[in-house]
FISEGU-98454 format. One line per 3 residues: number of its first residue (from 1); for each residue x, y, z of C-alpha. Coordinates in nm, 2 decimals. Layout:
N
NUM = X/Y/Z; ...
This chain:
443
1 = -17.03/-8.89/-17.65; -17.05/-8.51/-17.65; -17.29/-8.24/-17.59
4 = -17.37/-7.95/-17.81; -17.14/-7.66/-17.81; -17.30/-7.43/-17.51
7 = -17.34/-7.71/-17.27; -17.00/-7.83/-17.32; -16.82/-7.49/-17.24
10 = -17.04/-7.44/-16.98; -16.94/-7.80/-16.83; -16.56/-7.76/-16.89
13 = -16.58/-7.40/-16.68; -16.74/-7.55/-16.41; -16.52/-7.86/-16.44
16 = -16.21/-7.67/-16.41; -16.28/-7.43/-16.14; -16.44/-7.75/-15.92
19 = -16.14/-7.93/-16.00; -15.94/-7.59/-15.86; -16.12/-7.58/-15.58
22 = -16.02/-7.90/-15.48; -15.66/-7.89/-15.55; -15.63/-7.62/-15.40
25 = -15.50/-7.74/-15.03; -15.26/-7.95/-15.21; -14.87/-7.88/-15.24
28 = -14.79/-7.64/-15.56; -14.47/-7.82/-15.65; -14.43/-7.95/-15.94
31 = -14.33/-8.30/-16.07; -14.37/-8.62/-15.96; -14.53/-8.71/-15.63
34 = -14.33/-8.74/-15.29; -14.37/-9.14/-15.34; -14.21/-9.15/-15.65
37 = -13.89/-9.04/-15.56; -13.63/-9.30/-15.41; -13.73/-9.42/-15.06
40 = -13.37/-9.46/-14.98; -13.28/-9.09/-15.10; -13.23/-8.95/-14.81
43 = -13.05/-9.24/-14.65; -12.78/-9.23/-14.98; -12.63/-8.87/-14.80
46 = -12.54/-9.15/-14.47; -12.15/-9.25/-14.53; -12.26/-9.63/-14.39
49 = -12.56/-9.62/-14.59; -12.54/-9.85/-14.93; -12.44/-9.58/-15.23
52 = -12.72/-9.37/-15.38; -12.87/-9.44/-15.71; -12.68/-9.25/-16.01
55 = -12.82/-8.97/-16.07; -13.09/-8.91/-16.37; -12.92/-8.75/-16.71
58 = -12.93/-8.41/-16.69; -13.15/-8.38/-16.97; -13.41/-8.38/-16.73
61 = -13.49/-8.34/-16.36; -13.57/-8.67/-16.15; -13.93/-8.55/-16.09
64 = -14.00/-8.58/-16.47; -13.76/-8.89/-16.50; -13.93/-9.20/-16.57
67 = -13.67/-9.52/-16.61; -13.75/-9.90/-16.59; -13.52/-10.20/-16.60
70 = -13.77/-10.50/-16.71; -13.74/-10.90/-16.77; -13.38/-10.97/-16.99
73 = -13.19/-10.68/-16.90; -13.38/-10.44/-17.09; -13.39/-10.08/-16.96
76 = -13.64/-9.82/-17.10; -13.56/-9.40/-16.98; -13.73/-9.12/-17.11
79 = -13.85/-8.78/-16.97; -14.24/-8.67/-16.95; -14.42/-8.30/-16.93
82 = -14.74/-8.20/-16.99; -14.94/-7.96/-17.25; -15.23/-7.84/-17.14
85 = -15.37/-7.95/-17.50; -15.24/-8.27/-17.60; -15.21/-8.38/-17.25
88 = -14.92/-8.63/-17.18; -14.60/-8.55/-17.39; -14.32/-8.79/-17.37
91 = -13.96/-8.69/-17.49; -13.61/-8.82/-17.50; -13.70/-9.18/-17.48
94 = -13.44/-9.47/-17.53; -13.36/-9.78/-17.51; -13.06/-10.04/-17.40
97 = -13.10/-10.36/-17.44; -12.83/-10.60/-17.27; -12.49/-10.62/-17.46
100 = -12.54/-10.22/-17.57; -12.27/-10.04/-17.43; -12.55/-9.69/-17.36
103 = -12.89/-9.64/-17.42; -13.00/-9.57/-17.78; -13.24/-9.31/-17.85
106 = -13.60/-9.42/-18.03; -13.78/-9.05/-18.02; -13.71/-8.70/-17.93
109 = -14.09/-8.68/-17.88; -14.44/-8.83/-17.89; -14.72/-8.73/-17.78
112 = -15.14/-8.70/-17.99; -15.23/-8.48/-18.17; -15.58/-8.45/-18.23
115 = -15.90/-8.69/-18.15; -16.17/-8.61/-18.39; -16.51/-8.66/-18.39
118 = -16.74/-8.61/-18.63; -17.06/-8.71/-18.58; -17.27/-8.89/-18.84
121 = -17.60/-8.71/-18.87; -17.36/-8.37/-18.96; -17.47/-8.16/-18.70
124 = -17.18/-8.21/-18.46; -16.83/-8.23/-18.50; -16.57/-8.17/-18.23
127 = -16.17/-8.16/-18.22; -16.13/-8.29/-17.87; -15.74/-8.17/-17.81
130 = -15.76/-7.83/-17.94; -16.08/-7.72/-17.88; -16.29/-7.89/-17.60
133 = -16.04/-7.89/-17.30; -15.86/-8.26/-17.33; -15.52/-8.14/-17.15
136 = -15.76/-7.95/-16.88; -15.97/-8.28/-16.78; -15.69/-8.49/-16.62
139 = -15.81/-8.68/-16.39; -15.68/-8.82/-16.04; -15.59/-9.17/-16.01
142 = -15.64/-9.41/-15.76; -15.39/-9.67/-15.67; -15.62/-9.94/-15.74
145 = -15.58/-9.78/-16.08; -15.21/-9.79/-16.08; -15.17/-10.10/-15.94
148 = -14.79/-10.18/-15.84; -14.72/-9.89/-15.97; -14.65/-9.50/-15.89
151 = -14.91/-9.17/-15.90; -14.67/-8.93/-16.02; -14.84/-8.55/-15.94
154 = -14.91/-8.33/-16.28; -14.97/-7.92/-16.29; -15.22/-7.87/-16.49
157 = -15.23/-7.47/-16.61; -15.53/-7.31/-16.46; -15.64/-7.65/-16.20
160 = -15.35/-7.72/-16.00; -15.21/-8.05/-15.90; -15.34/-8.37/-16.01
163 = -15.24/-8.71/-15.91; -15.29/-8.81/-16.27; -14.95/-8.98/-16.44
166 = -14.93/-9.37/-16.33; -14.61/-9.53/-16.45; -14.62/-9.95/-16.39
169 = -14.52/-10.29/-16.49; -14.77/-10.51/-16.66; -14.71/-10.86/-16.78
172 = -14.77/-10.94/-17.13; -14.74/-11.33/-17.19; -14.45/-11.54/-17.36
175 = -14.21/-11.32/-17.48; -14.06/-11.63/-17.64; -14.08/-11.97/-17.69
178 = -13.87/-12.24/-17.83; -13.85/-12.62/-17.82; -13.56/-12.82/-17.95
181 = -13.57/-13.06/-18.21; -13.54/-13.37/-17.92; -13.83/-13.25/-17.76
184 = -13.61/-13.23/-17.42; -13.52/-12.87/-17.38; -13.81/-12.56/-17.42
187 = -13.67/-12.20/-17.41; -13.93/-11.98/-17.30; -14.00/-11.61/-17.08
190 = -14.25/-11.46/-16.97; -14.25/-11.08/-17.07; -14.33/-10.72/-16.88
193 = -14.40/-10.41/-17.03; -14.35/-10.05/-16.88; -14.69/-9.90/-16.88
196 = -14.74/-9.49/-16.87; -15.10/-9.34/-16.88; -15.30/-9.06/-16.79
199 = -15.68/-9.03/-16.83; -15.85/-8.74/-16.92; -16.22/-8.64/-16.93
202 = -16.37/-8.50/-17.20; -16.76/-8.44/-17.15; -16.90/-8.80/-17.12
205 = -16.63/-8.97/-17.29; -16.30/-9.04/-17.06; -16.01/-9.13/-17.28
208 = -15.69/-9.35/-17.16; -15.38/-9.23/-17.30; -15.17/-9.53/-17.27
211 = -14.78/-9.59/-17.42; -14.65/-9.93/-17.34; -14.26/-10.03/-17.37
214 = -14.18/-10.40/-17.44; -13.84/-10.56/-17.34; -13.78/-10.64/-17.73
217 = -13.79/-10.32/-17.82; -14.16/-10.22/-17.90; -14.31/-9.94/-17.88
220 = -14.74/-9.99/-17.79; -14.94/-9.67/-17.85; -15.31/-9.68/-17.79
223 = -15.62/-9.45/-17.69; -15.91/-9.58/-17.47; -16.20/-9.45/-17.49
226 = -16.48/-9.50/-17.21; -16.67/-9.32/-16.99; -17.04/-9.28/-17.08
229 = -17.28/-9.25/-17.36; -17.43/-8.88/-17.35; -17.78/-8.89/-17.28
232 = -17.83/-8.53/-17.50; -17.76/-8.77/-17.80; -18.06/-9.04/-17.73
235 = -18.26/-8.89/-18.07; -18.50/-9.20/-18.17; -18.61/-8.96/-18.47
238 = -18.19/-8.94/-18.60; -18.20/-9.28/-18.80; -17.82/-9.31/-18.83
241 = -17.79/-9.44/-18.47; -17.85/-9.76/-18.22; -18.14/-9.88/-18.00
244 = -17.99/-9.90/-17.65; -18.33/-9.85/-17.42; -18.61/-10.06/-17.42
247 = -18.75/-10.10/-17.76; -18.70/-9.81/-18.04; -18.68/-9.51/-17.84
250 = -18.35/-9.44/-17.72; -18.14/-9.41/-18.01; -17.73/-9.34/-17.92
253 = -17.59/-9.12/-18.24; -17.34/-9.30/-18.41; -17.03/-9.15/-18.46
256 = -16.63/-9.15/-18.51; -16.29/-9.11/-18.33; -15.99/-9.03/-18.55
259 = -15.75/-9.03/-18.32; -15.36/-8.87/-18.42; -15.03/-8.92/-18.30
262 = -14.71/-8.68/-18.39; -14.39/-8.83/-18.35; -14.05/-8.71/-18.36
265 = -13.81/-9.00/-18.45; -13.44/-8.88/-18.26; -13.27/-9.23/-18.38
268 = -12.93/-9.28/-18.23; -13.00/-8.89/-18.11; -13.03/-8.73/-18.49
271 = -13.27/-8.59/-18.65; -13.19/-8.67/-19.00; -13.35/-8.98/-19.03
274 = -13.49/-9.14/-19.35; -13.84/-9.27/-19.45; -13.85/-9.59/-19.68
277 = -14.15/-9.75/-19.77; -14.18/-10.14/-19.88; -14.41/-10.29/-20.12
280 = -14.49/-10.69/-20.20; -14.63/-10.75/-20.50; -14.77/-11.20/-20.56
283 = -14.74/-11.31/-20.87; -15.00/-11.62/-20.91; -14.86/-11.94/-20.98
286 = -14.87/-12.05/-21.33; -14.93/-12.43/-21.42; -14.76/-12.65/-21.16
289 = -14.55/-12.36/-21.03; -14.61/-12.18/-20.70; -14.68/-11.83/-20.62
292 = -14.39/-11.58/-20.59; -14.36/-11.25/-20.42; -14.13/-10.95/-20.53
295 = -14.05/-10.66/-20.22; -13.96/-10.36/-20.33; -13.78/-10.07/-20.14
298 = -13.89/-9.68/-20.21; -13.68/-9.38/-20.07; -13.94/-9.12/-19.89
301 = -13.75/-8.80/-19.98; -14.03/-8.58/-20.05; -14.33/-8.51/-19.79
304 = -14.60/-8.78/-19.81; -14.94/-8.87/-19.73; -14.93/-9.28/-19.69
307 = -15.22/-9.53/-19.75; -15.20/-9.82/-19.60; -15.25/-10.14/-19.81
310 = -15.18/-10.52/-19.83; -14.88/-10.56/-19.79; -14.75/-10.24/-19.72
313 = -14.48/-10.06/-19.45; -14.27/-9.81/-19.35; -14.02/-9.73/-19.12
316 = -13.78/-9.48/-19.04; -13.40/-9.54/-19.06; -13.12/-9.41/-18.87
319 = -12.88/-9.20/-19.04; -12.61/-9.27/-18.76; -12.62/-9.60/-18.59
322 = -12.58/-9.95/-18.70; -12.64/-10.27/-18.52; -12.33/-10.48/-18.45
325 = -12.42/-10.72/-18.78; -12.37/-10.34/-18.97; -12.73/-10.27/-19.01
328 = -12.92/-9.97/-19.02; -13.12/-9.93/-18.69; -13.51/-9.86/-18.80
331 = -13.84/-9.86/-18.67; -14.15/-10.00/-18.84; -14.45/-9.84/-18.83
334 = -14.74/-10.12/-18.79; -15.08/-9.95/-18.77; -15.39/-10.10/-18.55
337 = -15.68/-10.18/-18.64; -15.85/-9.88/-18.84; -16.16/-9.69/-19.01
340 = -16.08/-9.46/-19.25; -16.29/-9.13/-19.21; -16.33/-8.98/-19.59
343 = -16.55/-8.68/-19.46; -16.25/-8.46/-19.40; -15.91/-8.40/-19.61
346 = -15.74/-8.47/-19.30; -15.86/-8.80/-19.22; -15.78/-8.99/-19.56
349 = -15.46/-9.06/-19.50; -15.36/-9.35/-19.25; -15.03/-9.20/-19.25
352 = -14.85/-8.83/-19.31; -14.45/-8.78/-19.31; -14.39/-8.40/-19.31
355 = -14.08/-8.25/-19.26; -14.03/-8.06/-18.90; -14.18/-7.72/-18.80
358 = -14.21/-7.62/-18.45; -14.56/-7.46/-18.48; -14.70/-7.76/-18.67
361 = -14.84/-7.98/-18.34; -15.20/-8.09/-18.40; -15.34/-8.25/-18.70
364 = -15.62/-8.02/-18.72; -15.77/-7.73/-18.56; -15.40/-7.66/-18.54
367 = -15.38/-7.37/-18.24; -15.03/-7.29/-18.32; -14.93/-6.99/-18.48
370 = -14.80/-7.06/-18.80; -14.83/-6.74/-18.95; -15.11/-6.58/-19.11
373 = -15.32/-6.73/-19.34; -15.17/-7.09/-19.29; -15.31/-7.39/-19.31
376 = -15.43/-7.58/-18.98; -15.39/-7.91/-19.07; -15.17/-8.20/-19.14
379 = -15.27/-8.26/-19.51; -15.20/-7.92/-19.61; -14.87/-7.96/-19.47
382 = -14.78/-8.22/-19.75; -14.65/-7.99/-20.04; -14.33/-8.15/-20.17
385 = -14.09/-8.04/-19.94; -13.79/-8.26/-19.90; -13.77/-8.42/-19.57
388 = -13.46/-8.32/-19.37; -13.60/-8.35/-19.02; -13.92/-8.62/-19.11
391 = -14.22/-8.58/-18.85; -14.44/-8.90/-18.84; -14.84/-8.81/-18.85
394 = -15.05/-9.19/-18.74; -15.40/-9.17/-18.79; -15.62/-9.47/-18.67
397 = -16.00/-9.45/-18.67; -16.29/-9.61/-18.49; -16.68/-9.59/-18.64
400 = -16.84/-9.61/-18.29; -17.23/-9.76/-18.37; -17.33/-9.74/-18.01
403 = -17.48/-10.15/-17.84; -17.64/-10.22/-17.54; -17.33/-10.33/-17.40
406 = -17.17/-9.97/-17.39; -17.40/-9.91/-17.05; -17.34/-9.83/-16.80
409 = -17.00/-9.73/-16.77; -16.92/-9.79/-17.15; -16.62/-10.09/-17.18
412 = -16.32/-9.93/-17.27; -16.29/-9.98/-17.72; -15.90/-9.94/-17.81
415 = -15.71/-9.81/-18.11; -15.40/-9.70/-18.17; -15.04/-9.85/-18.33
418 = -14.71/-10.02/-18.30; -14.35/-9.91/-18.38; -14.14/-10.26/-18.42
421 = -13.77/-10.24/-18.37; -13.63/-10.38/-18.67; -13.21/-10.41/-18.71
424 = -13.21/-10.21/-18.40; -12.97/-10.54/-18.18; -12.84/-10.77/-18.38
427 = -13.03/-11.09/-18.22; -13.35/-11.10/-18.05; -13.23/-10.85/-17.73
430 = -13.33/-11.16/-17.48; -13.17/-11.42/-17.65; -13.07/-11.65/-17.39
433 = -12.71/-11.71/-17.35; -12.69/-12.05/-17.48; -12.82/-11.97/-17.79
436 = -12.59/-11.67/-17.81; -12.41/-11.82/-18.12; -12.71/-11.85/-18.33
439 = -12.67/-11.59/-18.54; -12.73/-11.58/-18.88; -12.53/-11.93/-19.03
442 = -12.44/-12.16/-18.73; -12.28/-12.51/-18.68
């Protein structure tokens, strides 16, 4: 929840300057914690010690490094930073699969780009990244809140230090499973996903900016919201809200989060990607038939706003690089879970492909300067202009009708999207090695 406009400057002011004050003894390096870095570094300069670690690539320092090998060989690297408005910004990230010779590169950068929140009585409406303070209310983790995993330290412009970047290993459940036709063999694994997330406080609400990275090849990116109801909003006299005191006087205002995510597809490191987009049309079955389903394929040359439907996809396709079967490496774009928000022009689209400007970084209440008298957000951005360097705009909404459950602390309510690899290996990337040979027609 939020607070009206006053309160909630007044509360981000003091926020940041108590959150100065006590970062203030700490160290004003930058980067990743001391614990983060390898605990045999030092020993690596010793002639009888075992040989140091490679060094990172150079296209960025090992304090802003992150790189995990997980279950099957799979090895994820990218590099993070931080924007003191969309808060966590990673860039550069790839993947290598076993059997790839080098890593292949999935993104030059992703990151959010807006959470709005209109409220549903009209009176209050708030663009959480670009206006009330998001990248400013990192908050500092615990390790019970990063468990088996590393704090890395973030500078946050105008706080300081915060121990707020937790990079882990989380298992995920089977990340396979096959029986043979005798019943006497079962191939099966257990998978692990690299985890990154911050959390940031904004007013009541603390959101989890979480990106997960599966050993297949997936790409998890969700938003967590939790925190608290706001107390300011308890208006028994609103009627668009929910009972959550005793009987019919507190009333929580209902509202929404539309929250956006810009990404910056760098497939097999280019930037000249394509968009396609694939429909499936049913035909009903006629007399003793059965049904049939035509797919059809449809270039994305122009900039687009996408609607979701049955039945629908996208995904973005490498201009470059080609699986060893002499495929086009992709991504497909599988959207969560969502509520469509009609009340703004911005928030009607599930999806926006526009082609790349550098001031063009939130999806509304855009603080970039784009030159006068231009527009501010993502729809207005879709005007026919062919894409050459195609930026990826998800949208995914929640309508949050308050329960009696959301206190106290409010359970964490999830949305957010997938990006699937599709022709990016050949095979499944943890085939086993006795099944190896299986490959499209087999003996």
């Amino acid at each position: 929840m939020h607070v009206n406009r006053s309160t909630r400057s007044r509360k981000r002011a003091a926020a940041t300057l108590a959150v100065a004050a006590m970062l203030g003894s700490l160290a004003t390096a930058t980067g990743s914690a001391a614990t983060a870095a390898p605990k045999d570094a030092a020993k690596g300069a010793s002639k009888a010690a075992p040989k140091a670690p490679a060094p990172p690539p150079a296209d960025c320092s090992a304090a802003y490094r992150i790189e995990q090998k997980l279950d099957g060989g799979t090895t994820w690297g990218m590099c993070w930073s931080y924007d003191s408005d969309a808060g966590l910004v990673l860039e550069k990230v790839s993947y290598q699969p076993k059997g790839e010779p080098k890593p292949i590169r999935v993104l030059t950068s992703g990151k959010l780009a807006q959470v709005h929140v209109p409220y549903d009585n009209g009176k209050e409406e708030f663009d959480d990244l670009t206006t009330y303070g998001f990248g400013y209310g990192l908050q500092n983790l615990k390790p019970n809140e990063c468990p088996g995993g590393t704090i890395r330290t973030v500078k946050v412009a105008e706080v300081g230090n915060v121990k707020g970047l937790c990079t882990t290993t989380r298992s995920r459940g089977h990340a396979y499973r096959l029986a043979n036709d005798e019943g006497t063999k079962v191939w099966q694994a257990q998978g692990k996903d690299l985890l990154v997330y911050t959390v940031n406080k904004v007013s009541w609400y603390e959101y989890i900016t979480e990106w997960r990275f599966s050993s297949d090849g997936t790409i998890s990116a969700n938003v967590g919201a939790t925190g608290s109801l706001s107390p300011g909003d308890y208006d028994a006299t609103d009627g668009r809200g929910w009972p959550i005191g005793k009987g019919a006087r507190d009333y929580a205002t209902s509202h929404s989060h539309n929250v956006f995510w810009r990404l910056n597809f760098g497939l097999d490191g280019s930037s000249k990607n394509r968009v396609e987009q694939y429909d499936s049309k049913v035909t009903p079955p006629t007399g003793n038939g059965k049904p049939k389903t035509k797919t059809t394929r449809t270039p994305i040359t122009k900039e687009l706003a996408g609607d979701a439907k049955s039945m629908r996809w996208w995904r973005m396709v490498s201009a470059t690089g080609k699986n060893k079967d002499g495929h086009a490496r992709s991504y497909e774009i599988v959207p969560g879970p969502t509520n469509k928000h009609p009340g703004r022009s911005f928030t009607k689209h599930d999806l926006y492909f526009t082609d790349y400007r550098k001031c063009e970084q939130f999806a509304s209440n855009n603080i970039r300067n784009c030159g006068r008298n231009a527009p501010d957000s993502v729809d207005k951005w879709v005007n026919g202009e062919p894409l050459k360097n195609p930026i990826t705009w998800v949208n995914i909404g929640f309508h949050h009708i308050a329960r009696d459950e959301d206190q106290q602390p409010m359970p964490v309510h999830w949305q957010g999207f997938q990006l699937a690899a599709r022709d990016v290996t050949a095979m499944n990337p943890l085939t086993p090695a006795d099944l190896a040979g299986q490959n499209g027609r087999y003996e």
